[in-house]
N, CA, C and O atoms as a DFTB+ gen file, in Angstrom:
348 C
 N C O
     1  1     187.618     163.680    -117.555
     2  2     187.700     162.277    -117.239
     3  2     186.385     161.755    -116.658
     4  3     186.275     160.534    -116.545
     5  1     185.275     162.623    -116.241
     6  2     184.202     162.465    -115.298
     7  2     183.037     162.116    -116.566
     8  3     183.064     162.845    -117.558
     9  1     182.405     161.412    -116.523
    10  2     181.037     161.063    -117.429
    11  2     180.369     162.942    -117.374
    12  3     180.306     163.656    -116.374
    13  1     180.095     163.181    -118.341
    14  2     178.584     164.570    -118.174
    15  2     177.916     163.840    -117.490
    16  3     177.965     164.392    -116.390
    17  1     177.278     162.908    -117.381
    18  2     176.278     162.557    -115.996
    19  2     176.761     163.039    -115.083
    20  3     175.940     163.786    -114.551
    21  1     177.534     163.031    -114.660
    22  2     178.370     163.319    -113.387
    23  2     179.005     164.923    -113.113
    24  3     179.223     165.440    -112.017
    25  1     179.172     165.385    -114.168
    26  2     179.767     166.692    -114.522
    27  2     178.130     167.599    -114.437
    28  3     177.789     168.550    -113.733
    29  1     177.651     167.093    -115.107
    30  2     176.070     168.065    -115.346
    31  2     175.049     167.874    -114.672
    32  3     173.918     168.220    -115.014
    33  1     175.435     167.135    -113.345
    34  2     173.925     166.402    -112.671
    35  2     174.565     167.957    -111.556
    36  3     175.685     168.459    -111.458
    37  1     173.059     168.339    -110.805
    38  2     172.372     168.882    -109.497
    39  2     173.884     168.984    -108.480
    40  3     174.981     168.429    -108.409
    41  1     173.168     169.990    -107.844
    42  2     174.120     169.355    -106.357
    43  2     173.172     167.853    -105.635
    44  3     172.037     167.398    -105.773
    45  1     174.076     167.583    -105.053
    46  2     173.182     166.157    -103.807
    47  2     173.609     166.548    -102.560
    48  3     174.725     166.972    -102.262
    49  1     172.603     166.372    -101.811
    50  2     172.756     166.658    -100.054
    51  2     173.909     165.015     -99.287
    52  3     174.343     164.094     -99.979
    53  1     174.025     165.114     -98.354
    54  2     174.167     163.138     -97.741
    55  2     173.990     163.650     -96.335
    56  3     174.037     164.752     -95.789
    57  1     173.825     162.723     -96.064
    58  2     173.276     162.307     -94.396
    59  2     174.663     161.919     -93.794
    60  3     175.758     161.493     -94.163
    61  1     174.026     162.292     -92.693
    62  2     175.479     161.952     -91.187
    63  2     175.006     160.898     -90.168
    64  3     173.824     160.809     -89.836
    65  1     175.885     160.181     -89.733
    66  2     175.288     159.282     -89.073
    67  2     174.822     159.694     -87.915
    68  3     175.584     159.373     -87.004
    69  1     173.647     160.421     -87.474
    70  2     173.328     160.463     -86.013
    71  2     172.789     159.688     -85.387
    72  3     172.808     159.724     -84.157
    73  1     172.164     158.779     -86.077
    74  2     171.414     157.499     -85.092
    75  2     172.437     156.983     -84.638
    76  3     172.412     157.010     -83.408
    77  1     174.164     156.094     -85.427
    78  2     175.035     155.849     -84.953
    79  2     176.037     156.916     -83.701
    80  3     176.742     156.313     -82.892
    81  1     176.005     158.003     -83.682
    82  2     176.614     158.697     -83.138
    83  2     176.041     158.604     -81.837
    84  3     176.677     158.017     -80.961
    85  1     174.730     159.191     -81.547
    86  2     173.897     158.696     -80.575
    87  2     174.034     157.128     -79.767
    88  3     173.789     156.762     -78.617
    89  1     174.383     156.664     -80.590
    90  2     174.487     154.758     -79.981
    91  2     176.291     154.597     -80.007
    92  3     176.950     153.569     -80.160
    93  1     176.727     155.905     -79.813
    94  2     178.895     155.704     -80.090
    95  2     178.807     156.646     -78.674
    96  3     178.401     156.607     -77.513
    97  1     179.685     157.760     -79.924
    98  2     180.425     158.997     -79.065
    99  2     179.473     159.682     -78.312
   100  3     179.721     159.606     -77.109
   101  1     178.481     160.319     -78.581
   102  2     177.442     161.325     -77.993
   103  2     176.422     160.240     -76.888
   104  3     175.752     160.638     -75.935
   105  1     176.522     159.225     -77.228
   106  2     175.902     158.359     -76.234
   107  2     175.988     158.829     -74.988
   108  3     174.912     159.258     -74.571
   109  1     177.055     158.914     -74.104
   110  2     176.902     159.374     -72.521
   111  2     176.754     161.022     -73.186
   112  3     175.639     161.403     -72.830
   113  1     177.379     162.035     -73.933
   114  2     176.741     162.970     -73.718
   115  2     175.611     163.540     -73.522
   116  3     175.400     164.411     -72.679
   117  1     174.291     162.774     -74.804
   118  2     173.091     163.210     -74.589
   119  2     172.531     162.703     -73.509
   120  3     171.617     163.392     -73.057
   121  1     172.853     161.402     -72.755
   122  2     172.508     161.404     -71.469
   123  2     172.327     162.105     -70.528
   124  3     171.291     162.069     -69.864
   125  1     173.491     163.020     -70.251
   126  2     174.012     163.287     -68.932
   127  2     173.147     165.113     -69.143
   128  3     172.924     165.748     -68.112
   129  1     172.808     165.655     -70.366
   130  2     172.116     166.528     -70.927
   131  2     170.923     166.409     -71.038
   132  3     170.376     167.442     -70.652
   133  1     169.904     165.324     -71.529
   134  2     168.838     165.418     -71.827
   135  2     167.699     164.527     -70.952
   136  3     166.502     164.305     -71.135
   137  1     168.712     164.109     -69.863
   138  2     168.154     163.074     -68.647
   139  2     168.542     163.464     -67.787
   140  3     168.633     162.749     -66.790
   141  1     168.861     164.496     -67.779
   142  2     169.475     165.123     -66.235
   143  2     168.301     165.719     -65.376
   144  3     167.220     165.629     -65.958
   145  1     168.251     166.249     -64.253
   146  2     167.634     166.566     -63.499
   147  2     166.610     167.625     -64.179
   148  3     165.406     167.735     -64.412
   149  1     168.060     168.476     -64.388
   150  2     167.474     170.064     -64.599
   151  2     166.761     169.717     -65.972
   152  3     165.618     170.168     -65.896
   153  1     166.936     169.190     -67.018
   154  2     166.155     169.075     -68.293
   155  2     164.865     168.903     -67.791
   156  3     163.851     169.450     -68.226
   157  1     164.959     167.967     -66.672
   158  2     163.403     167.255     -66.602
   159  2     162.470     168.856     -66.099
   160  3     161.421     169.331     -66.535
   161  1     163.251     169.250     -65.210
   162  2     162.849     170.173     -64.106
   163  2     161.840     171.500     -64.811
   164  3     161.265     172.412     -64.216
   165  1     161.896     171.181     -66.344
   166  2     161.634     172.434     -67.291
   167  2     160.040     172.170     -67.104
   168  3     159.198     173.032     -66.856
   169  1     159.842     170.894     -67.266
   170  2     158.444     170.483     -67.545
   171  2     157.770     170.810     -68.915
   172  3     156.692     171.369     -69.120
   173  1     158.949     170.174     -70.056
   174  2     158.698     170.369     -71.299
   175  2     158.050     169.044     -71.765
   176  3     157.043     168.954     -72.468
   177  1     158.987     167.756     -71.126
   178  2     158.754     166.534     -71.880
   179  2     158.147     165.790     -71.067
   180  3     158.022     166.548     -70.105
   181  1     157.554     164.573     -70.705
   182  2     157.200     163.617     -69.603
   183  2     158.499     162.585     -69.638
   184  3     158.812     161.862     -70.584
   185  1     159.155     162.701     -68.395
   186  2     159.921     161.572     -68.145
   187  2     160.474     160.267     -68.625
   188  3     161.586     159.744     -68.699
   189  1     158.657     159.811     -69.062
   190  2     158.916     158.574     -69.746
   191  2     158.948     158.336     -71.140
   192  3     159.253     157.341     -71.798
   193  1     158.603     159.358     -71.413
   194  2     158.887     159.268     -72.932
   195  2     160.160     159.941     -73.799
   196  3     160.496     160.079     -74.975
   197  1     160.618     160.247     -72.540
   198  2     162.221     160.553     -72.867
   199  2     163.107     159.215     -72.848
   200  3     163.800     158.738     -73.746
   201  1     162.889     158.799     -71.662
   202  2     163.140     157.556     -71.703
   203  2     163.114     156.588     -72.519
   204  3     164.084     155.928     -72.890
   205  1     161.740     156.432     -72.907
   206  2     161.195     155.566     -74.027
   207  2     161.758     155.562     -75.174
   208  3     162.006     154.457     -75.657
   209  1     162.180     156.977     -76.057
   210  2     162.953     157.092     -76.846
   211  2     164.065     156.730     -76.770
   212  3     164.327     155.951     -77.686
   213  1     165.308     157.006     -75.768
   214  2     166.954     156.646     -75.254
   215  2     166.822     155.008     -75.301
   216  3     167.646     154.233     -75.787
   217  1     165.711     154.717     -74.741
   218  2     165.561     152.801     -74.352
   219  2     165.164     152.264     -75.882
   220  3     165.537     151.097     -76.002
   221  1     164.437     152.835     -77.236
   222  2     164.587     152.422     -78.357
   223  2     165.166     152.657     -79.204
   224  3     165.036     151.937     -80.194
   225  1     166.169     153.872     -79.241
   226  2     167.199     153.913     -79.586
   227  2     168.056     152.994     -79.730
   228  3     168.443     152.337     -80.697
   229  1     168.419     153.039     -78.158
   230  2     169.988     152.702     -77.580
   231  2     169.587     150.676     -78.099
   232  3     170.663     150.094     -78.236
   233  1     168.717     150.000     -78.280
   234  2     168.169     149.421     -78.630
   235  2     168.045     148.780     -79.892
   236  3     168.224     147.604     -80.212
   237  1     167.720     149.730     -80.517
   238  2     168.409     149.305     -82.245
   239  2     166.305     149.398     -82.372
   240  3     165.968     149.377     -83.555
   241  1     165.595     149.448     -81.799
   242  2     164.358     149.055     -81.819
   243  2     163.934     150.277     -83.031
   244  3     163.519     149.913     -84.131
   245  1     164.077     151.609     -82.717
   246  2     163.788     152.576     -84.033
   247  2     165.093     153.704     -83.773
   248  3     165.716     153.969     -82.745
   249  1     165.176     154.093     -84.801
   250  2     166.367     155.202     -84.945
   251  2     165.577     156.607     -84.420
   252  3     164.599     156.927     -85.096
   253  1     165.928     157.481     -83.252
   254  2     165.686     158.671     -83.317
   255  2     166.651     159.503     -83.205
   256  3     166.649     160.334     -82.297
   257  1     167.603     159.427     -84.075
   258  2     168.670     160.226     -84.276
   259  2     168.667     161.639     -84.242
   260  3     169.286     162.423     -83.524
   261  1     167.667     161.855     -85.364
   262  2     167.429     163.254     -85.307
   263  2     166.044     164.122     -84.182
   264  3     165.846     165.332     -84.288
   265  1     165.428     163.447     -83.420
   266  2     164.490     163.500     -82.501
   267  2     165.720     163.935     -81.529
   268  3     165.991     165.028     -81.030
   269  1     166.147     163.091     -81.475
   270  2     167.544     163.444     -79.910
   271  2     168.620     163.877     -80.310
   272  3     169.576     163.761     -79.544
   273  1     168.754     164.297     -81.179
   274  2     169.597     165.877     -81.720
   275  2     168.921     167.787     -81.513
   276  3     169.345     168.816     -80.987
   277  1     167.671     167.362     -82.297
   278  2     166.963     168.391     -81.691
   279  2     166.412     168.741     -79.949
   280  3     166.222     169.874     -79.508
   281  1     166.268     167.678     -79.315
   282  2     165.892     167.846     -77.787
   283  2     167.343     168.417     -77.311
   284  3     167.403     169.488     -76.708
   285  1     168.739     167.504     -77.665
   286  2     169.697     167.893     -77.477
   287  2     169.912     169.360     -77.360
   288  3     170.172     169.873     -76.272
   289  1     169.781     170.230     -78.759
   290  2     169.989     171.322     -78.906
   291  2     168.778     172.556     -78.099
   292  3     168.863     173.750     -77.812
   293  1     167.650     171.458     -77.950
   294  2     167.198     172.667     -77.346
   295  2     167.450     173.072     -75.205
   296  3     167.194     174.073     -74.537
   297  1     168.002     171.795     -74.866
   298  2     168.299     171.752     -73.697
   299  2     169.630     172.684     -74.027
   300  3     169.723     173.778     -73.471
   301  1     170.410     172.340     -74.721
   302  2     171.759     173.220     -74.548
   303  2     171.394     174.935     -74.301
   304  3     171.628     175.760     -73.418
   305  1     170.622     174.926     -75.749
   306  2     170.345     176.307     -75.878
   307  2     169.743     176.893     -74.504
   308  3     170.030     178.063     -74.249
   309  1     168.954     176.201     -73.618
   310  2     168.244     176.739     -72.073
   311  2     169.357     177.206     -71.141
   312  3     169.599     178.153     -70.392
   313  1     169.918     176.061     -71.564
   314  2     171.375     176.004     -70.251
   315  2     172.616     177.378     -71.089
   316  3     173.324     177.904     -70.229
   317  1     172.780     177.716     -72.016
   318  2     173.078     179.087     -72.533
   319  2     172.717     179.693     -72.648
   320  3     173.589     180.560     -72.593
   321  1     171.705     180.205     -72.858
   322  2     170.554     181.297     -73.131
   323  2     169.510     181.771     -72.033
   324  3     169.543     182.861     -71.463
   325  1     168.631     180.820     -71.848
   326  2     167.509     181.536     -71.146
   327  2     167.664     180.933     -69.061
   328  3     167.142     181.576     -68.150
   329  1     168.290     179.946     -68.908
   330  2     168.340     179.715     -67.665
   331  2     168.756     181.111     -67.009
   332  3     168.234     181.066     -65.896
   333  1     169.170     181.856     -67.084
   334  2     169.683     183.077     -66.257
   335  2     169.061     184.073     -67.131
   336  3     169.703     185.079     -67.432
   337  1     167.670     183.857     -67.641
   338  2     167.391     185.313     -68.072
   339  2     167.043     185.678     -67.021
   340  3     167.192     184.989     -66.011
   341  1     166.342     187.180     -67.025
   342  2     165.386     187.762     -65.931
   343  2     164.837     189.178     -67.207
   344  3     165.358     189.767     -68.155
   345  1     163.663     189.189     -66.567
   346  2     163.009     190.447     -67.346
   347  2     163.074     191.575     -66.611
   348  3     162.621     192.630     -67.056
């Protein structure tokens, strides 16, 4: 019933909304994670340009959806992983 175009074409990838998710549901999460004390306390990012990003975001000014997905994941991963290492 499907056209061969459709039957014989590639796989296709699609996108997820994270810029929206970020500006919904995950909104207070990545906050309370990636603006928290202890994130800052790493001395990975400068303050304000954490900021700067959340304030053009949350903004509609540019999408960093996937910018504050990855910071996301790498604060998580500290706070599971390496905050309590010791050598």
């Amino acid at each position: 019933m499907l056209p061969k175009s459709i039957l014989k074409r590639g796989k296709q990838g699609f996108g997820i909304p994270m810029g929206e998710w970020f500006r919904g549901e995950l909104k207070d999460y990545w906050s309370s994670v990636c603006l928290s004390d202890r994130a800052f306390s790493r001395g990975y990012f400068r303050k304000e340009d954490l900021f700067r990003i959340w304030d053009e975001h949350q903004s509609g000014k540019r999408d960093h959806g996937y910018r504050m997905w990855a910071l996301m994941m790498l604060e998580l991963w500290h706070n599971e992983f390496a905050d309590d290492f010791k050598l």
